[in-house]
C-alpha positions, 0 to 999 in steps of 0.5 A, a space after each residue: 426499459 425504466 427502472 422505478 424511481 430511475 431519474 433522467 438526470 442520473 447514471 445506474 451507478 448514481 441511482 444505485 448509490 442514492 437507493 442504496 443511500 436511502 435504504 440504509 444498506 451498501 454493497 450487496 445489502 449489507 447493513 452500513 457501519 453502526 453509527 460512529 456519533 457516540 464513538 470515543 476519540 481512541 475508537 476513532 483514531 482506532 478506525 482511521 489508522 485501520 483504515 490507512 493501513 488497508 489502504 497502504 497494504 493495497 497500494 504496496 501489493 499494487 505496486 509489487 504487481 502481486 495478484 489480486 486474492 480470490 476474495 476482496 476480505 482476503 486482501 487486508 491479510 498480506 498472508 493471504 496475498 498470492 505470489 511466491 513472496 511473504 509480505 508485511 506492510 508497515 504504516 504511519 509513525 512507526 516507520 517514520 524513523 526508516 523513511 528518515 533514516 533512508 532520506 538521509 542516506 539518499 541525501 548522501 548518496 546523491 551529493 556524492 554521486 559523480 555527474 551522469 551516475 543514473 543508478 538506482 539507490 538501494 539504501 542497506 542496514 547493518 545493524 551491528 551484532 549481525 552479519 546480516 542486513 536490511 535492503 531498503 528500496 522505494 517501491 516505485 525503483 524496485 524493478 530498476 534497482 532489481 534490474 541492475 543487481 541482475 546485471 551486477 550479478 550476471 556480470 561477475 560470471 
Protein backbone atom coordinates (compact mmCIF):
# COMPACT_ATOMS: atom_id res chain seq x y z
CA UNK A 1 0.00 0.00 0.00
CA UNK A 2 1.61 3.68 -0.58
CA UNK A 3 0.26 6.73 0.56
CA UNK A 4 0.97 9.95 -1.83
CA UNK A 5 3.84 12.07 -0.93
CA UNK A 6 4.92 8.89 1.30
CA UNK A 7 8.68 9.33 1.35
CA UNK A 8 11.05 6.08 1.97
CA UNK A 9 13.26 7.61 4.03
CA UNK A 10 10.58 8.47 6.58
CA UNK A 11 8.27 7.07 9.38
CA UNK A 12 3.95 7.41 9.29
CA UNK A 13 4.46 9.60 12.18
CA UNK A 14 7.40 11.79 10.25
CA UNK A 15 5.20 11.85 7.02
CA UNK A 16 2.30 12.83 9.06
CA UNK A 17 3.98 15.57 10.94
CA UNK A 18 5.49 17.02 7.84
CA UNK A 19 1.94 16.99 5.89
CA UNK A 20 0.28 18.36 9.13
CA UNK A 21 3.46 20.99 8.87
CA UNK A 22 2.65 21.99 5.35
CA UNK A 23 -1.11 22.18 5.66
CA UNK A 24 -0.84 24.55 8.56
CA UNK A 25 -2.94 22.32 10.51
CA UNK A 26 -2.17 20.00 13.90
CA UNK A 27 -3.99 17.29 15.84
CA UNK A 28 -6.87 16.44 14.23
CA UNK A 29 -7.24 19.36 11.71
CA UNK A 30 -7.11 21.97 13.97
CA UNK A 31 -5.81 25.48 12.79
CA UNK A 32 -2.24 26.07 14.64
CA UNK A 33 -2.01 28.81 17.19
CA UNK A 34 -2.26 32.25 15.61
CA UNK A 35 0.98 33.69 15.00
CA UNK A 36 2.93 35.01 18.12
CA UNK A 37 5.47 37.52 15.80
CA UNK A 38 3.58 40.61 16.94
CA UNK A 39 2.77 39.31 20.73
CA UNK A 40 4.05 41.53 23.39
CA UNK A 41 6.82 40.64 26.19
CA UNK A 42 3.85 40.31 29.19
CA UNK A 43 1.77 38.13 26.30
CA UNK A 44 4.75 35.87 26.02
CA UNK A 45 5.68 35.52 29.58
CA UNK A 46 2.01 35.03 29.91
CA UNK A 47 2.03 31.59 27.43
CA UNK A 48 4.94 30.38 28.74
CA UNK A 49 4.07 30.30 32.48
CA UNK A 50 0.75 28.79 31.33
CA UNK A 51 2.26 26.35 29.68
CA UNK A 52 4.66 25.45 32.83
CA UNK A 53 2.10 25.20 34.76
CA UNK A 54 0.07 22.37 32.64
CA UNK A 55 3.20 20.82 32.45
CA UNK A 56 3.96 20.69 36.57
CA UNK A 57 0.14 19.77 36.97
CA UNK A 58 0.78 16.76 34.78
CA UNK A 59 3.83 15.63 35.99
CA UNK A 60 2.23 15.97 40.18
CA UNK A 61 -0.99 14.22 38.81
CA UNK A 62 1.45 11.52 37.53
CA UNK A 63 3.36 11.03 40.23
CA UNK A 64 0.06 10.84 42.71
CA UNK A 65 -0.72 8.01 39.98
CA UNK A 66 -4.09 9.90 39.67
CA UNK A 67 -6.05 8.39 36.45
CA UNK A 68 -6.23 10.09 33.48
CA UNK A 69 -9.78 12.34 32.82
CA UNK A 70 -12.14 10.97 30.14
CA UNK A 71 -10.86 13.87 28.06
CA UNK A 72 -7.25 15.43 27.39
CA UNK A 73 -8.80 19.36 27.74
CA UNK A 74 -10.13 17.94 31.29
CA UNK A 75 -6.67 17.42 32.59
CA UNK A 76 -5.33 21.16 33.08
CA UNK A 77 -8.23 21.69 35.61
CA UNK A 78 -7.15 19.62 38.82
CA UNK A 79 -11.03 19.64 39.77
CA UNK A 80 -11.69 17.44 37.30
CA UNK A 81 -9.01 15.15 37.96
CA UNK A 82 -10.24 11.52 39.19
CA UNK A 83 -9.28 9.84 42.48
CA UNK A 84 -11.02 10.59 45.93
CA UNK A 85 -8.67 13.64 46.57
CA UNK A 86 -8.76 17.49 45.89
CA UNK A 87 -5.76 18.83 44.27
CA UNK A 88 -4.29 22.17 43.64
CA UNK A 89 -0.67 22.36 41.90
CA UNK A 90 1.22 25.39 42.61
CA UNK A 91 4.03 26.48 40.20
CA UNK A 92 7.14 28.98 39.78
CA UNK A 93 8.09 31.56 42.29
CA UNK A 94 5.50 31.81 44.11
CA UNK A 95 6.24 28.35 45.76
CA UNK A 96 9.71 29.40 46.05
CA UNK A 97 9.87 30.33 49.44
CA UNK A 98 8.09 26.57 50.37
CA UNK A 99 10.57 24.80 48.71
CA UNK A 100 13.29 27.00 50.57
CA UNK A 101 11.76 26.81 53.64
CA UNK A 102 11.60 22.75 53.27
CA UNK A 103 15.28 22.46 51.98
CA UNK A 104 16.18 24.03 54.85
CA UNK A 105 14.47 22.20 57.11
CA UNK A 106 15.65 19.08 55.56
CA UNK A 107 19.06 20.29 55.79
CA UNK A 108 18.53 20.19 59.66
CA UNK A 109 17.01 17.08 59.91
CA UNK A 110 19.43 15.27 57.99
CA UNK A 111 22.56 16.93 59.98
CA UNK A 112 20.68 15.71 62.98
CA UNK A 113 19.89 12.34 62.09
CA UNK A 114 21.59 9.43 63.88
CA UNK A 115 23.96 7.20 61.61
CA UNK A 116 21.70 4.50 59.73
CA UNK A 117 18.31 6.58 60.30
CA UNK A 118 16.82 5.67 56.80
CA UNK A 119 13.10 7.71 57.58
CA UNK A 120 11.45 9.31 55.15
CA UNK A 121 11.39 13.29 56.01
CA UNK A 122 8.00 14.80 56.03
CA UNK A 123 8.63 18.53 56.73
CA UNK A 124 5.31 20.42 59.14
CA UNK A 125 4.17 23.95 59.15
CA UNK A 126 2.60 25.38 62.17
CA UNK A 127 1.94 28.38 61.71
CA UNK A 128 1.01 30.31 64.76
CA UNK A 129 -2.50 31.62 65.75
CA UNK A 130 -3.83 27.92 64.68
CA UNK A 131 -3.57 24.49 65.92
CA UNK A 132 -3.54 23.25 62.70
CA UNK A 133 -0.94 22.75 60.21
CA UNK A 134 0.64 21.93 56.67
CA UNK A 135 2.24 18.44 55.81
CA UNK A 136 4.79 19.12 53.26
CA UNK A 137 6.44 15.76 51.63
CA UNK A 138 8.37 15.62 48.15
CA UNK A 139 6.29 13.64 45.65
CA UNK A 140 8.88 11.11 44.68
CA UNK A 141 8.81 10.07 49.03
CA UNK A 142 5.23 10.34 49.57
CA UNK A 143 4.33 6.43 49.34
CA UNK A 144 7.37 5.76 51.59
CA UNK A 145 6.51 8.77 54.20
CA UNK A 146 2.86 7.35 53.84
CA UNK A 147 3.94 3.92 54.62
CA UNK A 148 5.61 4.78 57.50
CA UNK A 149 2.77 7.01 59.13
CA UNK A 150 0.56 3.71 58.62
CA UNK A 151 3.12 1.78 60.50
CA UNK A 152 3.57 4.77 62.94
CA UNK A 153 -0.02 4.41 63.33
CA UNK A 154 -0.78 1.09 63.36
CA UNK A 155 1.89 0.57 65.98
CA UNK A 156 0.27 2.51 68.59
CA UNK A 157 -2.76 -0.12 68.81
Amino acid sequence: MSIEGWREDETFSEFKARKRAESGTQGMGQKTVKKRDNWSENQKRGLRNKQKGRRKQNLARKKLRIPDTKFRGQMGNEESWQGEVRVEVKAGKQIQTIWTKYLKAKEQSDSNTRIGDSRPFMFVAMPDGTSNGLAIIELDKLEDVIIALLETWNNET
